[in-house]
C-alpha positions as CSV (number, residue, x, y, z in Angstrom):
1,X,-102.4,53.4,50.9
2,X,-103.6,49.7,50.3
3,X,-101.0,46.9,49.8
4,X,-101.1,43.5,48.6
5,X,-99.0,40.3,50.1
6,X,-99.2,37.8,47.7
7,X,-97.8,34.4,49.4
8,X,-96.1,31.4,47.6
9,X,-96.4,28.3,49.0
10,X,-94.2,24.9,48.0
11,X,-96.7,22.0,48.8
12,X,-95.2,18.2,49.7
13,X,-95.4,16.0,47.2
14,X,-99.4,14.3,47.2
15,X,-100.6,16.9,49.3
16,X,-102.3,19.5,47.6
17,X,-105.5,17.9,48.5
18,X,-104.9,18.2,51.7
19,X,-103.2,21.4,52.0
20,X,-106.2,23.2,50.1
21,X,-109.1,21.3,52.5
22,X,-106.7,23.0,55.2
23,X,-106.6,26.5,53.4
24,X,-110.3,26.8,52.7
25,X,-112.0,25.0,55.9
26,X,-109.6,26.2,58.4
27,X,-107.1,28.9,57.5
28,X,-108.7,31.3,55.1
29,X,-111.8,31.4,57.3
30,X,-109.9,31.8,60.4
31,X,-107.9,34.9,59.2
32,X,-111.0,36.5,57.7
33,X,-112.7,36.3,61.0
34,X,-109.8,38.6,62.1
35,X,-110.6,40.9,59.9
36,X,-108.1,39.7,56.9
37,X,-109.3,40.3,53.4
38,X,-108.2,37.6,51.3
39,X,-108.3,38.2,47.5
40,X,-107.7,35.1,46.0
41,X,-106.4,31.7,46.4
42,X,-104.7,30.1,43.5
43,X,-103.3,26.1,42.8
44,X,-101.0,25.2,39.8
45,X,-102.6,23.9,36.9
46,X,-99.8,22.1,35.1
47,X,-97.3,22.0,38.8
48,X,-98.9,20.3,41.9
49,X,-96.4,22.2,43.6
50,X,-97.8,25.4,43.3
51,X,-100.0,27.3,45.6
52,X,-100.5,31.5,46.2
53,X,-102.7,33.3,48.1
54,X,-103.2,37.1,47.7
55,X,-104.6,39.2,50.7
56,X,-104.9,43.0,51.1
57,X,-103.9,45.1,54.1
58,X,-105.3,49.0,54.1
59,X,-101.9,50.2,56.1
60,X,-99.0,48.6,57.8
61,X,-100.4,49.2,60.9
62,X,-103.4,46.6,60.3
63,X,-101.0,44.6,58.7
64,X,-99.2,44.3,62.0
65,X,-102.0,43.9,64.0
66,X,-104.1,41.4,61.5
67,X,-100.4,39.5,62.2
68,X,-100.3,39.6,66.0
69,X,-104.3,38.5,65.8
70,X,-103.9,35.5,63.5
71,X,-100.4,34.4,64.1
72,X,-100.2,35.1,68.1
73,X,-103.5,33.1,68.9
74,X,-103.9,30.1,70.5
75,X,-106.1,28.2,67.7
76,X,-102.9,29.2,65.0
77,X,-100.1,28.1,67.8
78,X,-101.6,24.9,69.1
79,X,-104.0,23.7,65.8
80,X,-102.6,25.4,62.6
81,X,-99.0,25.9,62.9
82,X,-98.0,22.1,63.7
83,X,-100.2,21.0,60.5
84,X,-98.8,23.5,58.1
85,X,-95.1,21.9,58.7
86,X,-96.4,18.6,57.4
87,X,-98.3,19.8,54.1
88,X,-95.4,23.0,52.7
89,X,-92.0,23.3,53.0
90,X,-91.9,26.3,55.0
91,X,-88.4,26.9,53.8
92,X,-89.5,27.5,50.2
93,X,-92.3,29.9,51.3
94,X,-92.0,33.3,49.4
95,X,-93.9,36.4,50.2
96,X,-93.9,40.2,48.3
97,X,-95.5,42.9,49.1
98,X,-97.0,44.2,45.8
99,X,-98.7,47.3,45.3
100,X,-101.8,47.2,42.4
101,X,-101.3,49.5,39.2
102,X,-103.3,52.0,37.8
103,X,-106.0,49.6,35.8
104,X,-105.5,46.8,38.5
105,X,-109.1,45.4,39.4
106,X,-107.7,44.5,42.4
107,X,-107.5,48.0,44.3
């Protein structure tokens, strides 16, 4: 059964530009070309704190290996992962694993 991951993010203060040039250019286009299905990508209206993402895995199995693709590859080790430290607070970064309801467009 399909699950959802829907990812909270705590962007630096000033940075939202930034960090959503990053998401859209670089990391959401990266992941999809793994195979990720990303759902939706969200800012704050009132809070320029505030950023979600929502993306959809059909099993744990692609899950873990949508993971090992993205997060294990050179291009995320070396080019992503040192940039992301310097637009979120990693240590604010919250993550559920959601399923959708009954009359959920988002199946």
């Amino acid at each position: 059964m399909a699950f959802f991951e829907l990812r909270q993010y705590k962007i630096r203060p000033g940075k939202m530009a930034q960090w959503l040039d990053f998401m859209e250019n670089e990391i959401i286009p990266f992941q999809v070309s793994k195979g990720a299905v990303i759902c939706g990508s969200f800012q704050g209206e009132e809070d320029d704190s505030v950023y979600f993402w929502i993306r959809r895995f059909e099993s744990e199995a692609e899950r873990e290996r949508l993971y090992e693709a993205v997060y294990q590859s050179d291009f995320w080790t070396k080019e992503v992962a040192p940039k992301v430290g310097e637009l979120i607070d990693r240590e604010a970064i919250q993550v559920q694993r959601v399923n959708a309801t009954r009359l959920s467009t988002m199946q």
